[in-house]
C-alpha atoms as one frame of an Amber mdcrd trajectory, in Angstrom:
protein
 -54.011 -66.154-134.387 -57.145 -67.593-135.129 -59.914 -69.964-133.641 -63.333
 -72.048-134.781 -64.363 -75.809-134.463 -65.330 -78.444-136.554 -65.327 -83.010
-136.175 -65.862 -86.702-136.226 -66.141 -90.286-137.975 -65.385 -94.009-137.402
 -62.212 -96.470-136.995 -61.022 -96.423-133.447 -57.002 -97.317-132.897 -56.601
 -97.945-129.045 -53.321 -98.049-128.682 -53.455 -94.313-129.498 -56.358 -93.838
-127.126 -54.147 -95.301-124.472 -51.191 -93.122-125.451 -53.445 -90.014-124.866
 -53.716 -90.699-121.065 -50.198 -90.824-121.141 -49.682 -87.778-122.783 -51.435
 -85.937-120.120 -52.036 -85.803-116.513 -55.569 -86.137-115.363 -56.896 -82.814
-114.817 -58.455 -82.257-111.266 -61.904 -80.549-111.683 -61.280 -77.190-109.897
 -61.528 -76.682-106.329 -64.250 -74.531-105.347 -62.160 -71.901-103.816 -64.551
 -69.228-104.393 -67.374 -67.887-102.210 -70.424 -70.652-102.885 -72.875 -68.451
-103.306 -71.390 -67.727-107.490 -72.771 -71.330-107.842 -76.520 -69.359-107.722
 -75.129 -66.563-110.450 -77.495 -66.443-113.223 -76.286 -64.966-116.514 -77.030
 -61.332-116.538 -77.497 -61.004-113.317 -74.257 -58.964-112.766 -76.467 -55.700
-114.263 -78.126 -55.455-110.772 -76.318 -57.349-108.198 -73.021 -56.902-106.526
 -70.793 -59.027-107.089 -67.940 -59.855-104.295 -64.296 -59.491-105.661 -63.470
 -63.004-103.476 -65.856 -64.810-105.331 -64.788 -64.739-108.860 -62.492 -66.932
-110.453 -58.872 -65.030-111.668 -56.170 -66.885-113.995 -53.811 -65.994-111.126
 -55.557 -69.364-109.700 -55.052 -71.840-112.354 -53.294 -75.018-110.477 -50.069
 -77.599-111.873 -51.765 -79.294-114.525 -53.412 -76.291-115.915 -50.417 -74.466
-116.273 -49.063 -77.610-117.500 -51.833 -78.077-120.466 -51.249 -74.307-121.464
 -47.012 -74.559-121.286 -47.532 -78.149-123.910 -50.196 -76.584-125.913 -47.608
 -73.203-126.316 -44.719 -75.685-127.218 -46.858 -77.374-129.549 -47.524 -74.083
-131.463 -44.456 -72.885-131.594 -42.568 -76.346-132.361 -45.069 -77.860-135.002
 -46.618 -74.747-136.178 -44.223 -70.959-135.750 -41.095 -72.541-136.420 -41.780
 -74.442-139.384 -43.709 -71.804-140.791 -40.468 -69.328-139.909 -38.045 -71.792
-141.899 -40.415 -72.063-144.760 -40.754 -68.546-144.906 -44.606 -69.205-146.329
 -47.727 -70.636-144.644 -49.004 -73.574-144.694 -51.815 -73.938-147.483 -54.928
 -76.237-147.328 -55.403 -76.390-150.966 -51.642 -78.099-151.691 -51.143 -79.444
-148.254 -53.510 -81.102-146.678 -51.636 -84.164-146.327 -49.339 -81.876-144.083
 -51.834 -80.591-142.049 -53.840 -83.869-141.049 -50.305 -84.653-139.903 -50.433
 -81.984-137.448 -53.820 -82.788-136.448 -52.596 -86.163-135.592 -49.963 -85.000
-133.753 -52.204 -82.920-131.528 -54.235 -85.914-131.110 -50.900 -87.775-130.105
 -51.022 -85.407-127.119 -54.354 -86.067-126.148 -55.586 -82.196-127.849 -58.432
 -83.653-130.101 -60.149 -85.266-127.073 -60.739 -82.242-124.700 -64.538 -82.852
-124.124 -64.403 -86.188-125.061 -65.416 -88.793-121.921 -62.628 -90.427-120.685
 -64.643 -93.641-121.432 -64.297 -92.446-125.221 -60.764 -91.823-124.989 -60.906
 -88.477-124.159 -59.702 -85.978-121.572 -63.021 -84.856-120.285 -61.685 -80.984
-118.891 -63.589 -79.009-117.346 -65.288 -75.689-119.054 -62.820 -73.119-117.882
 -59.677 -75.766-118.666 -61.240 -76.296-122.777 -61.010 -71.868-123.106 -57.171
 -71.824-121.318 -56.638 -74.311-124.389 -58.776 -72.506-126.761 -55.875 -69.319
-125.312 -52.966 -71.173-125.882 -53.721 -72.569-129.053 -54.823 -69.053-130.653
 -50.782 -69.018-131.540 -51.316 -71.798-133.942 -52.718 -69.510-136.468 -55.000
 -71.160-138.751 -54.670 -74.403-136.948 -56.450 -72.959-134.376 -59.285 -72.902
-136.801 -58.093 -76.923-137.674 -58.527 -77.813-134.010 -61.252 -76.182-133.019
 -63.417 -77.177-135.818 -62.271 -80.853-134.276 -62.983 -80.376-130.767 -65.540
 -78.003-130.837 -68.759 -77.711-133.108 -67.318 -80.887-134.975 -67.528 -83.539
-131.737 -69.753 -81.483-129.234 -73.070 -81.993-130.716 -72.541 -85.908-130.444
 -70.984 -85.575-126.925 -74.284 -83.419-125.797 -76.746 -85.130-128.005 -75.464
 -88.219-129.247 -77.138 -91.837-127.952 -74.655 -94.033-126.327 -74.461 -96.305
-129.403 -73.378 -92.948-131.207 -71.036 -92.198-128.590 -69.233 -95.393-128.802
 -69.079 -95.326-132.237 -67.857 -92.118-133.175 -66.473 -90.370-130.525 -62.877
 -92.648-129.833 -61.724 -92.234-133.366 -62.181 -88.470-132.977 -60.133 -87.890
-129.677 -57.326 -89.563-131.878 -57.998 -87.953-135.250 -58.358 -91.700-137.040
 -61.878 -89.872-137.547 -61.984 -86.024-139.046 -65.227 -84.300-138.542 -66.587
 -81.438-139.727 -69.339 -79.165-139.254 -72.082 -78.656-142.219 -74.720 -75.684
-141.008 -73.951 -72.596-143.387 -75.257 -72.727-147.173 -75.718 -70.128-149.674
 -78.405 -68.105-148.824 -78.644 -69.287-145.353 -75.885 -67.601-142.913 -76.749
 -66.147-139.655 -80.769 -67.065-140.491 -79.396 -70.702-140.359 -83.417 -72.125
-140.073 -83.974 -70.959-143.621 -81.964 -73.397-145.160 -83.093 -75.731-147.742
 -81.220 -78.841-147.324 -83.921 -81.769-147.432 -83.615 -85.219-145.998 -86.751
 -87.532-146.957 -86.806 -91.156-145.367 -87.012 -93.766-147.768 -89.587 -96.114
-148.452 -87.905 -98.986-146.229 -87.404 -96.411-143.603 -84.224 -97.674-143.140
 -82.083 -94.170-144.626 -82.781 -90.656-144.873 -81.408 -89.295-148.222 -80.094
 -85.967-148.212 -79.795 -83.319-151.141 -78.310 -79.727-151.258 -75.255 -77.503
-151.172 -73.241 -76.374-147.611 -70.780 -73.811-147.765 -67.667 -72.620-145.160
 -67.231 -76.269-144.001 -64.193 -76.467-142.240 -61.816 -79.192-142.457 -64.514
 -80.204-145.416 -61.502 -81.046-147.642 -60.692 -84.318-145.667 -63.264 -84.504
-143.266 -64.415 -88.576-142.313 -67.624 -87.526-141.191 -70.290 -84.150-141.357
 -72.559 -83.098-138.656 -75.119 -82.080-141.260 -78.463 -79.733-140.682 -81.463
 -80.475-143.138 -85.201 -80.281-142.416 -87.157 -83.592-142.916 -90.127 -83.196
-145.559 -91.580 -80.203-144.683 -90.602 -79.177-141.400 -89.561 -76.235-140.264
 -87.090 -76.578-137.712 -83.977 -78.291-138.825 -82.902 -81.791-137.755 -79.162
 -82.684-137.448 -77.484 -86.204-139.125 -74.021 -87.699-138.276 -72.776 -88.442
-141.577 -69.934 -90.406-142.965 -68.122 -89.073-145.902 -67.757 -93.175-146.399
 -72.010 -93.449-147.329 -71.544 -92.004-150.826 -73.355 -89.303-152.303 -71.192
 -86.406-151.225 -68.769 -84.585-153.439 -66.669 -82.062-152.477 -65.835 -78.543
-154.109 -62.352 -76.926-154.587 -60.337 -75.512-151.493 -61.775 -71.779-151.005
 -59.754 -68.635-151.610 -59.468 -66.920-148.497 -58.134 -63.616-146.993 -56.778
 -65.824-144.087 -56.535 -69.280-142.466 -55.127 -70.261-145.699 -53.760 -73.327
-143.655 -57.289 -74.387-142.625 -59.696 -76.091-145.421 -62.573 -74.750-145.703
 -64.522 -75.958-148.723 -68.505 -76.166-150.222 -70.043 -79.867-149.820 -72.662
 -80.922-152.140 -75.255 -84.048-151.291 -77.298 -85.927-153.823 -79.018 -88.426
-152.555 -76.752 -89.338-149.824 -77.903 -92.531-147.793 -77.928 -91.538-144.070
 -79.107 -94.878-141.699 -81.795 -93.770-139.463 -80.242 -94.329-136.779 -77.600
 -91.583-137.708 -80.627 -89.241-136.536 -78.984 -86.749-134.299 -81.166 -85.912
-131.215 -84.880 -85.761-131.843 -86.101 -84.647-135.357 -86.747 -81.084-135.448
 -84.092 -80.370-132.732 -81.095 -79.503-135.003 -81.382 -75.999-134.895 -81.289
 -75.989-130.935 -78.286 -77.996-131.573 -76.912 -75.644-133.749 -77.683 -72.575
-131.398 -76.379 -74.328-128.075 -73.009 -75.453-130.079 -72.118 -71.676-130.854
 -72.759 -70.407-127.364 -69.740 -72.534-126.597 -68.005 -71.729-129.697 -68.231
 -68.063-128.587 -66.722 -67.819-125.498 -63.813 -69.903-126.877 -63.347 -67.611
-129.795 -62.919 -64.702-126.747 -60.292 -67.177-125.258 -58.408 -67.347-128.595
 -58.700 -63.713-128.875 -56.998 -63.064-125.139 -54.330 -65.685-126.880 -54.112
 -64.105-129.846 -53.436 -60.529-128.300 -51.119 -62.082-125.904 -48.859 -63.394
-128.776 -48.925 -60.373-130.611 -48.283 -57.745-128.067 -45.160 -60.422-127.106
 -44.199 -60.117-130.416 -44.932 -56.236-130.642 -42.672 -55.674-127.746 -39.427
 -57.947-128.820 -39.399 -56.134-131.931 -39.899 -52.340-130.331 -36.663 -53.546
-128.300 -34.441 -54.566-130.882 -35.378 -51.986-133.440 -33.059 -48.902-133.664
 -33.846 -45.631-135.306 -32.601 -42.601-134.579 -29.979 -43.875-132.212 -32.507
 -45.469-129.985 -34.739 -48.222-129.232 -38.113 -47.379-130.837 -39.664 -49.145
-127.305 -38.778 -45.254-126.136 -40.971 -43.654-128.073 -43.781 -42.528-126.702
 -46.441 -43.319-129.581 -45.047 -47.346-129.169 -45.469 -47.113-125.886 -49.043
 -45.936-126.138 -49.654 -49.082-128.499 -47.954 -51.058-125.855 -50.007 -50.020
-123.097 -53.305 -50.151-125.008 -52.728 -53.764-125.963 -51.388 -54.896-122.451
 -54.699 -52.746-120.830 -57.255 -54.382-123.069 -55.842 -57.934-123.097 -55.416
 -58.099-119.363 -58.997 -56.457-118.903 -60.925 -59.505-121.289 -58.847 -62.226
-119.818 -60.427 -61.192-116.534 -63.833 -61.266-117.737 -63.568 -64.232-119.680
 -62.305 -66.912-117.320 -64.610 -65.154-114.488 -67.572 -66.458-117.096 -65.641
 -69.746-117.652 -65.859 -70.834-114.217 -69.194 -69.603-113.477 -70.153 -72.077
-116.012 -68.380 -74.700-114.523 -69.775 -73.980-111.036 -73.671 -73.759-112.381
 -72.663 -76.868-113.938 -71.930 -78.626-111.110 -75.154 -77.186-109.590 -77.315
 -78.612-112.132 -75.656 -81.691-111.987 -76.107 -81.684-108.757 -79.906 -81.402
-108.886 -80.384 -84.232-111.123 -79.478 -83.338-114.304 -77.300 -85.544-116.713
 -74.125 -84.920-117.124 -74.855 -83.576-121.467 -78.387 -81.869-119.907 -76.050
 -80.171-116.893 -73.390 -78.660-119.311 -75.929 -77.683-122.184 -77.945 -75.074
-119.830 -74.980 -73.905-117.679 -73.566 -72.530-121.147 -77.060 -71.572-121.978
 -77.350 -69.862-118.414 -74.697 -67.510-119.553 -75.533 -66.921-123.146 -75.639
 -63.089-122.921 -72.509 -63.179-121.323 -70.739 -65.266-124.232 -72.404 -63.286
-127.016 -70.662 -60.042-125.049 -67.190 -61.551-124.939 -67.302 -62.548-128.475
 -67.607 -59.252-129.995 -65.201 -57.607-127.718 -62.582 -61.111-128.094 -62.597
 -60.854-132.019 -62.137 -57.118-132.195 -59.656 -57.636-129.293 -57.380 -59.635
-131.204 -58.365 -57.806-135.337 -57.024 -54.380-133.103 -54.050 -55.533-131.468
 -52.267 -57.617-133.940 -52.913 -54.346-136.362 -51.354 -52.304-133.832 -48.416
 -55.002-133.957 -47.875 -54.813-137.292 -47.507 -51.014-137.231 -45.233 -51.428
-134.821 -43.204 -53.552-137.191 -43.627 -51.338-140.117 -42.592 -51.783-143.547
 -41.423 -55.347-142.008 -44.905 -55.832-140.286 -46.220 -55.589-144.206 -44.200
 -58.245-145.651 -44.690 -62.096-144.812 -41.250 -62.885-143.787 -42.152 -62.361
-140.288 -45.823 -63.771-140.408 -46.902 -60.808-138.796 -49.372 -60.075-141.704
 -50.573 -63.817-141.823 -51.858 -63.018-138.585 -53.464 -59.617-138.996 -55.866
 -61.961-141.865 -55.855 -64.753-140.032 -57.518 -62.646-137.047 -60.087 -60.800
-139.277 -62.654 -64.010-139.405 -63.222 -63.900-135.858 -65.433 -61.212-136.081
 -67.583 -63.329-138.850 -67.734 -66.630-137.579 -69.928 -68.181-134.798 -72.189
 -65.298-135.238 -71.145 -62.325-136.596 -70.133 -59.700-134.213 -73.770 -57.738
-135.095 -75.714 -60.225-134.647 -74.037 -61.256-130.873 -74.692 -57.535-130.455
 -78.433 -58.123-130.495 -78.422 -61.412-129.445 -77.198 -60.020-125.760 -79.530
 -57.082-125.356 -82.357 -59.394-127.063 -81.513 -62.243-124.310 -81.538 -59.967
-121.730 -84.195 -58.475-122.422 -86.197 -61.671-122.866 -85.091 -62.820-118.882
 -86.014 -59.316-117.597 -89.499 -59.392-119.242 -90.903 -62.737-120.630 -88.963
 -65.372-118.113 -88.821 -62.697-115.355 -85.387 -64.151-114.408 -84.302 -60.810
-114.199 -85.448 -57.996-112.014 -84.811 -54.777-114.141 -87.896 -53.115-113.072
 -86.737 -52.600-109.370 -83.118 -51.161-110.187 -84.956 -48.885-112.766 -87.105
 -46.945-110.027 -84.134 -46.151-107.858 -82.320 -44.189-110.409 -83.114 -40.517
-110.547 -82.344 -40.832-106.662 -79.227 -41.956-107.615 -78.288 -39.903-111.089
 -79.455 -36.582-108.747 -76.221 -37.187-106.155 -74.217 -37.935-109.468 -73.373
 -34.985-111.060 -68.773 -34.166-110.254 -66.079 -35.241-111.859 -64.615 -38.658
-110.905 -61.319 -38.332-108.806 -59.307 -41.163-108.307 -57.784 -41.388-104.884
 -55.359 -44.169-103.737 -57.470 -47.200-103.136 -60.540 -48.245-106.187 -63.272
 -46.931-104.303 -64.073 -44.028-107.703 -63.476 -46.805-110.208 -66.063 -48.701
-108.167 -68.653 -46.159-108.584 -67.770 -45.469-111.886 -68.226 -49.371-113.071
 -71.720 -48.933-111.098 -72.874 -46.099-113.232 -71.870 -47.990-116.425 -75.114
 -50.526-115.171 -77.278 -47.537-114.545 -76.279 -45.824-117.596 -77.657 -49.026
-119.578 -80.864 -49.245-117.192 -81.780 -45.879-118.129 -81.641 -46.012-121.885
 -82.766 -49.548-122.445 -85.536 -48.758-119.905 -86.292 -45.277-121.312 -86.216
 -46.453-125.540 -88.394 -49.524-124.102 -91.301 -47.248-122.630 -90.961 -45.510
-125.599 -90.649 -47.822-128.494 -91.965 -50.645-126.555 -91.744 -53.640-129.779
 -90.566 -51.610-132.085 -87.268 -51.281-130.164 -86.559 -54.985-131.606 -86.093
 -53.454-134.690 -84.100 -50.327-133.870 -81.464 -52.714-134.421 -78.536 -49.470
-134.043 -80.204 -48.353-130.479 -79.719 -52.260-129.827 -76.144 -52.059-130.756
 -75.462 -49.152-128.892 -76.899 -50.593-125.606 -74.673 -53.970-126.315 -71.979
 -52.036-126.391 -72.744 -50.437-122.974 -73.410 -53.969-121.084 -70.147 -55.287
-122.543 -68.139 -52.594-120.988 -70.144 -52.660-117.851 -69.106 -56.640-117.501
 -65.332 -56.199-118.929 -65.203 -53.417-116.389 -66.648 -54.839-113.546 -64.225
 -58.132-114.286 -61.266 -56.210-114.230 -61.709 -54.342-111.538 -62.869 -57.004
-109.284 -59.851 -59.401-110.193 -57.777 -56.762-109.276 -59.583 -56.519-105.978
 -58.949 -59.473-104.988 -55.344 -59.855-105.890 -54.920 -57.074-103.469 -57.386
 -58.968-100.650 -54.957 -61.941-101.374 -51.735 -60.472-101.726 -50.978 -62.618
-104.658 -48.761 -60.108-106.634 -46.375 -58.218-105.981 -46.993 -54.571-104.822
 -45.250 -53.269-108.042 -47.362 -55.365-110.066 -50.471 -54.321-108.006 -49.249
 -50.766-108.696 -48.824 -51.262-112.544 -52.796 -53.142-112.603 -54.060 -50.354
-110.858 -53.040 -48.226-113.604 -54.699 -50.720-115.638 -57.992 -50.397-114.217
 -57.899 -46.623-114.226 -57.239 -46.297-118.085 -59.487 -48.963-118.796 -62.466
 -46.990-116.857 -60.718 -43.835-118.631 -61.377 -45.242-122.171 -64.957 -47.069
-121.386 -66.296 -43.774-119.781 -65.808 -42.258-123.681 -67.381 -45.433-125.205
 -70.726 -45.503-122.892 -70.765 -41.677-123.194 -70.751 -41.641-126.732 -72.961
 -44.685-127.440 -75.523 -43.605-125.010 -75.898 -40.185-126.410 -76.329 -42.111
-129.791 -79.043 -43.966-128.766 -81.005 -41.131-127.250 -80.551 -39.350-130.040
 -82.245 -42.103-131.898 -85.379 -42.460-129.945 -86.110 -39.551-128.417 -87.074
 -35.452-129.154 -87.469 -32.390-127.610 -87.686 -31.900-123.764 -87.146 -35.516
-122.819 -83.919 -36.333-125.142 -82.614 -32.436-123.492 -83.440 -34.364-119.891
 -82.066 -38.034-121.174 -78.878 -36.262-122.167 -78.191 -34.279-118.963 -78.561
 -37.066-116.930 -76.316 -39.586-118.929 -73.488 -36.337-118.568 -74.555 -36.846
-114.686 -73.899 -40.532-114.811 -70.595 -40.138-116.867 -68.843 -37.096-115.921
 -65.492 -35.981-116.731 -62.437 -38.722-114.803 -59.670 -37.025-113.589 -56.707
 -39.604-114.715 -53.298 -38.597-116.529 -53.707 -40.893-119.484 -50.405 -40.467
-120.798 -48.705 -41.829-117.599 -50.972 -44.483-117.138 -50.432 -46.321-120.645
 -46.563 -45.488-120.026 -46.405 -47.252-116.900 -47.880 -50.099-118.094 -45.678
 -50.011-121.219 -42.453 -49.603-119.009 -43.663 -52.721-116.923 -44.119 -54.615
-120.247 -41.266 -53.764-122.080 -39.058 -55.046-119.138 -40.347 -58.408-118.770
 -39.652 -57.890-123.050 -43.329 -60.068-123.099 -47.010 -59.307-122.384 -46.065
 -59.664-118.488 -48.708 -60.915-116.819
């Protein structure tokens, strides 16, 4: 239950390209369905406009060949992947078997899964952005292969399929979509982590100018253990911006360390590389020179969002797995799926999962749809699909945090569920508790995306001027003043409405109050930062849910049991967030302000998140009575 990226290198076999477009149907790009006017959405946005429920994308609209994609990436996991590992009765381990698990990348490639982004000129499948996360879903039940995978068609092939020349293109990218060529991603060294610029890999051109040769140490590099080629970051002389290379493991000069010890992904290699002197043509230049780290940065906005995906995956397979096992196991005389502390488990998971799924393929095909717009206006196809993921950057950094702690909560929960068995590794129940715990490291550690969404919002609102936060601001103590009773919920959503809308007020008011106040010094006030992140994510996860379950309703596209049970969804969910914002906008107006203005701050965040009348209890045990007879996540 994991998921990263990594790619690339050289001998093309087209027989196996051909065999790929066999192995799946063409995917139509998606039909725009949705009101046009979410093709003018810019990322953020959603903090001060209204969105309409009939224009977002829900999963309940995925069409054939989507399904179809998800249902062969599902049997792939559980034929090449669960059940093997089930028979074994161990996991598969990168530092004794990586013969085993190249095989299973090859496999995948078989199937046309190593060529997702990848033209179809290059032998690729060429989905579309909301198509590559339902993947990135599906294959979160590989476990550590999910890491294998992604490392392959993610931040291993993407930066030559957005910034590779044509000659690049042709050369590298058909042996990648069938795995004849492994790549691998080389960013991360020893004293350069999330402050990537500051690393000291140096490439220096040679005297003929024909080769760069690069020196120094990378660390974390997945599928470095039998990786064909590197994307590699180094800064030319003495620049200081990085460049990126494409390099071949086949040029010389690169030696490899031994197969890390890990917590998890113990099936996924992840090893150091070391370069001395190793002879890089010139023409292996990726982009311009100076341009790796904006390589680097653009690569994990996409990398983020997909780790959400695997999250909603990941939670889905657990909670599955939670439930079959609360069925079958007796004590006492009776199911434990009875009780009512599983069944609070059960309803948590189901609420949360269900509630991220919604917000995450609502962002998916926004970016697909700005896309198209930018393609539209001129753009190149590489340009086009760089800035619609760049459009939505705050977005991605939100559904990160909240994907990875998604999946590091549930599967715990799971395993409790299983007990003493949940502890031992005969059900692989614990292999995925560690395989879940990098999420929350990788492609940016979860503090980090924290800041990086207030800090990107922040930098539209007030140096771009993208965003209009000043106009919202002014109309709030008109607002907060008719604010002040508890929430009721009636039949319809109309409360939850309001209550999603105060969320976005709640964060103008802080963020605009510690801004007049701190003014640049907020930038460092890195825990008021947090706090506010924490806010905007529930305001969008809210929002998402709610509005998908709007417009199942408008559309009448479940059934009015099911309707029933998601209402119930929506109302715990808003139940839970209102404690969250509460809490972590008293903490950061505690941390900026004194006296008679934290006293008035205080009062009128209590205004804008009073007390919600809801039966907790009954709500998490309806939706655990819906799940645990389906016996699966059930939606």
């Amino acid at each position: 239950m994991a998921n990263t990226s990594v790619s690339t290198p050289e001998s093309v076999n087209k027989d196996s390209a051909a065999s790929n477009e066999q192995a799946l149907p063409p995917v139509p790009k998606q039909e725009k369905t949705q009101a046009g006017s979410n093709v003018g959405l810019k990322g953020g946005v959603f903090l001060t406009k209204k969105t309409n429920a009939d224009s977002i994308f829900i999963p309940e609209e995925w069409n054939d060949e989507q399904r179809m994609i998800a249902d062969m990436v599902s049997d792939f996991c559980k034929m090449e992947i669960e059940e093997p590992i089930m028979k074994r009765g161990y996991e598969f381990d990168a530092s004794k078997e990586l013969d085993l698990i190249e095989g299973q990348l090859r496999k995948a490639a078989e199937l046309g899964l190593c060529g997702l982004s990848i033209s179809e000129k290059h032998g690729g499948l060429d989905l579309d952005f909301n198509t590559g996360l339902l993947f990135s879903e599906y294959i979160a039940a590989g476990f550590s292969f999910a890491t294998t995978i992604g490392a392959q068609t993610s931040i291993g092939s993407l930066p030559i399929v957005y910034y590779g020349t044509e000659a690049q293109k042709d050369k590298y990218l058909p042996g990648i979509a069938t795995a004849d060529l492994i790549a691998s991603y080389a960013l991360t060294e020893p004293t350069a982590g999330s402050d990537a610029n500051s690393g000291k890999t140096s490439a220096k051109l040679n005297a003929e100018g024909t080769h760069y040769l690069i020196n120094g140490q990378k660390m974390w590099i997945t599928n470095g253990g039998f990786a064909d080629l590197f994307i590699v970051f180094a800064k030319i002389d003495d620049d200081e911006k990085l460049s990126a290379f494409i390099v071949e493991k086949a040029f010389g000069g690169i030696t490899l360390g031994k197969e890390e010890r890990k917590l998890g992904i113990k099936g996924s290699s992840t090893v150091q590389v070391f370069f001395n002197d190793c002879p890089v043509p010139a023409d292996n230049l990726l982009a311009k020179r100076g341009e790796g780290f904006k390589i680097a940065l653009n690569i994990l906005n996409t990398g983020r969002i997909k780790l959400a995906a695997g999250g909603v995956g990941g939670a889905k397979y657990a909670t599955s797995r939670g439930i079959k096992y609360a069925i079958e196991r007796k004590q006492f005389d009776k199911s434990i799926a009875s009780f009512g502390a599983i069944k609070y488990k059960i309803g948590d998971a189901v609420m949360r999962t269900f509630a991220l799924e919604s917000a995450v393929y609502r962002t998916g095909r926004n970016i697909d749809l700005k896309y198209e717009a930018f393609k539209n206006g001129g753009m190149s196809q590489s340009e086009a699909k760089l800035k619609a993921v760049r459009e939505f950057a705050i977005e991605c950094a939100l559904l990160k945090v909240n994907g990875s702690e998604l999946a590091c909560n549930v599967i715990d929960e799971v395993l409790q569920i299983h007990g003493g068995m949940g502890y031992s590794a005969e059900l692989g129940i614990e292999m995925g508790w560690r395989d879940a715990r990098i999420t929350r490291i990788y492609e940016g550690t979860n503090e980090i995306n924290r800041l990086l969404s207030v800090a990107e919002l922040m930098k539209r609102a007030y140096k771009t001027k993208e965003i209009d936060l000043m106009g919202p601001t002014k109309s709030l103590p008109f607002h907060i003043a008719k604010t002040r009773v508890p929430f009721k919920s009636g039949k319809g959503l109309d409360t939850e409405e309001r209550i999603v809308d105060n969320f976005k007020k709640a964060f103008l008011l802080i963020s605009g109050a510690a801004g007049r106040k701190l003014k640049l010094k907020l930038v460092d006030e890195q825990e008021i930062i947090m706090c506010l992140s924490d806010i905007l994510g529930e305001a969008y996860i809210a929002e998402s849910l709610l509005l998908r379950v709007q417009k199942l309703q408008n559309k009448q596209m479940r059934s009015k049991e099911e309707i029933e049970v998601l209402s119930s969804v929506v109302r715990l969910y808003l139940y839970e967030a209102l404690d969250k914002v509460r809490k972590q906008g008293h903490d950061a107006i505690a941390a900026y302000a004194d006296g008679l203005e934290q006293s008035m701050m205080h009062r009128m965040l209590d205004w804008l998140t009073p007390r919600y009348d809801v039966n907790a209890k009954e709500l998490r045990r309806q939706i655990a009575n819906h799940a645990i007879a389906k016996q699966e996540y059930p939606f």
